[in-house]
N, C-alpha and C positions, 0 to 999 in steps of 0.2 A: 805344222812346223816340224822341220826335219831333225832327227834326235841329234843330232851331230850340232847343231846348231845353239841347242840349250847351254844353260850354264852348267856347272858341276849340279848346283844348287836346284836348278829347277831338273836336273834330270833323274835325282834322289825322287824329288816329290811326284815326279809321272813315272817314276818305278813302282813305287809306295801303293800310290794309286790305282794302279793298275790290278798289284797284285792283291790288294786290300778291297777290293770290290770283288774280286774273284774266290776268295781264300777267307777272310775274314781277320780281326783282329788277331787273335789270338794263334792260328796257325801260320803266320809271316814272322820268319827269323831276319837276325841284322842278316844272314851271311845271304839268304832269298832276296833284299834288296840290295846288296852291293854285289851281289854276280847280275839281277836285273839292270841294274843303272851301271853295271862295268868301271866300280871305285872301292874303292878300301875304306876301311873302316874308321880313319883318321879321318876321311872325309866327310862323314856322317855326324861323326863326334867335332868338326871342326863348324858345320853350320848347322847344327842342332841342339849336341850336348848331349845327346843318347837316342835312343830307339824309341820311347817313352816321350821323348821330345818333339819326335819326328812326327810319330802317330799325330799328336795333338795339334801340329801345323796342320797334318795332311786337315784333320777336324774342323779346323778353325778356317781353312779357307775356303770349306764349303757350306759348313752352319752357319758362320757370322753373315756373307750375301744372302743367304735362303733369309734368314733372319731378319733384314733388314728390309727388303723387298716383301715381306710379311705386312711389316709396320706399314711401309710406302703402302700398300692395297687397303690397309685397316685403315688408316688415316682416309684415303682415298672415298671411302663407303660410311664413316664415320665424320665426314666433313663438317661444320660447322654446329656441331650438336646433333645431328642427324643417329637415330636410333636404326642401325642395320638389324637387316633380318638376316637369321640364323642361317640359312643359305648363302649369302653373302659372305659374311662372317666364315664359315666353312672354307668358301671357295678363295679368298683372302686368302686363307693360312695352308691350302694347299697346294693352289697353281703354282706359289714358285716354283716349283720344282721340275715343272715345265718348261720355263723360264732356264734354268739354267741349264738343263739338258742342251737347247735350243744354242747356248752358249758357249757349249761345251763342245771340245774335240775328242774325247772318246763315242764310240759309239753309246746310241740311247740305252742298250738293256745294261751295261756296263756300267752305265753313269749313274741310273738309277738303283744297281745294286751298292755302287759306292756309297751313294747320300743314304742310302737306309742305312748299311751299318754305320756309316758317320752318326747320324742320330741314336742307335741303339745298341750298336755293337763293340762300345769304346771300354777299356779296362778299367775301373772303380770308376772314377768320379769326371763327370765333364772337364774339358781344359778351363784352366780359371780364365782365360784371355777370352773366351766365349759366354761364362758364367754372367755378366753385364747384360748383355744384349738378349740374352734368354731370359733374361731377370724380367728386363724392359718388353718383352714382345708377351710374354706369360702375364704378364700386368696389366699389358693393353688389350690382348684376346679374351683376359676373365674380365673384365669392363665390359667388354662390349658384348659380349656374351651375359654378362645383371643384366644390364640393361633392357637385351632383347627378350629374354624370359626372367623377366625377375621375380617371378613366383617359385622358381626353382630353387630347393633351399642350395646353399653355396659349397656344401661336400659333394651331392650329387652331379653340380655343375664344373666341378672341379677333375672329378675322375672321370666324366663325359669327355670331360676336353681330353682328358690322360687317354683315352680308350681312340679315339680317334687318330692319337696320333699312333697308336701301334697298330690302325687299320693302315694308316699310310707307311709304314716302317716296316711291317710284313710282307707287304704288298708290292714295295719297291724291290726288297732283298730274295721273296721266293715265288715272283711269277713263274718263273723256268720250271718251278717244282710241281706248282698246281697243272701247267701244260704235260708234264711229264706223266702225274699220277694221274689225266686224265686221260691220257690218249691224244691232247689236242682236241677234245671235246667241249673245252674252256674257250676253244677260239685264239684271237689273238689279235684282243682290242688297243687301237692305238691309244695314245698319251691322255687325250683328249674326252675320250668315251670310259676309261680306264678314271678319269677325273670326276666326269659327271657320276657314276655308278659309285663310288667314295663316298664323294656328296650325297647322293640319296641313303646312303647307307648311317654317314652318322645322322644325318637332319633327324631320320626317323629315331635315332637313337635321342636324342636331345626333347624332342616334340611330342613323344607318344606319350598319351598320358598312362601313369601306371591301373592295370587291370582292364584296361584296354585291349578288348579282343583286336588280333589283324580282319 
């Protein structure tokens, strides 16, 4: 879609994004998005309400779909009582992100540096317009997750789940870093192989029983 073509509205938000996948929260001024999207600052304040406002759209329009296409995969694998295995389960709550890459008009490393900081790189507290939906998928994931190891007391399976997700929130936001402080020695697996290797990575984390030699 050609930028000339956008709205005022949506051309803030592919400024934003653009440069908030590149740069990160907290080093993106109002005046870096309104020289990126070529508008004044009355513009920003007129459909958003502030900077702080804006962030949180940028947020909320890519956690609430990952989010919900979460549930759509959980539901999917957890069908009629059906007890998923942790593998499953895993790969539920990580493929979206695949998914919307796929969907998405920025280039893949791009997009996928966006969605990690959307997930971890947001200033104090989640947007509350997202707060819902993360409520609701954090509810559904530690279910089905008792379920499938339910001898796991419920702290440990609680920050398993937490640990996972900052293997995928790392992983999104500093491949370019790992390739760099390797030489390119890391390779440079697509989306796909990059998914399965995640997956193996927490399964083992969830499953190993403790004192367990490898």
């Amino acid at each position: 879609m050609a930028t000339a073509k956008l709205s005022t509205k949506e051309k803030i938000l592919t400024a934003t994004e653009h440069l908030l996948a590149e740069h990160g929260f907290d080093a993106v001024s109002l005046r870096d998005i309104t020289t990126s999207a070529d508008v004044n600052v009355a513009a920003v304040n007129y459909h958003f309400g502030s900077k702080d406002k804006l962030f949180e759209a940028v947020q909320c329009r890519h956690i609430n779909p990952v989010n919900e296409e979460r549930l759509r995969l959980l539901e999917k694998v957890t069908k009629n009582g059906r007890v998923a295995e942790v593998r499953e389960i895993l790969d539920a709550f990580m493929r979206p992100f695949i998914t919307m890459v796929k969907r998405s008009e920025m280039n893949e490393r791009m997009f996928l540096k966006l969605m990690g900081r959307c997930m971890s790189d947001q200033q104090g507290d989640l947007p509350e317009a997202a707060i819902p939906l993360i409520q609701e998928m954090m509810e559904a994931y530690t279910s089905a997750m008792t379920a499938a190891l339910p001898d796991m007391p419920m702290d440990q399976l609680l920050w398993r789940l937490h640990y996972s997700f900052g293997v995928m929130a790392q992983t999104l936001i500093h491949a370019d870093t790992v390739r760099q402080l390797t030489n390119g020695a890391c390779g440079d697996p697509d989306m796909e192989t990059q998914l399965a290797w995640m997956i193996d990575f927490c399964y083992a984390g969830f499953v190993r029983v403790e004192g367990e030699t490898a």
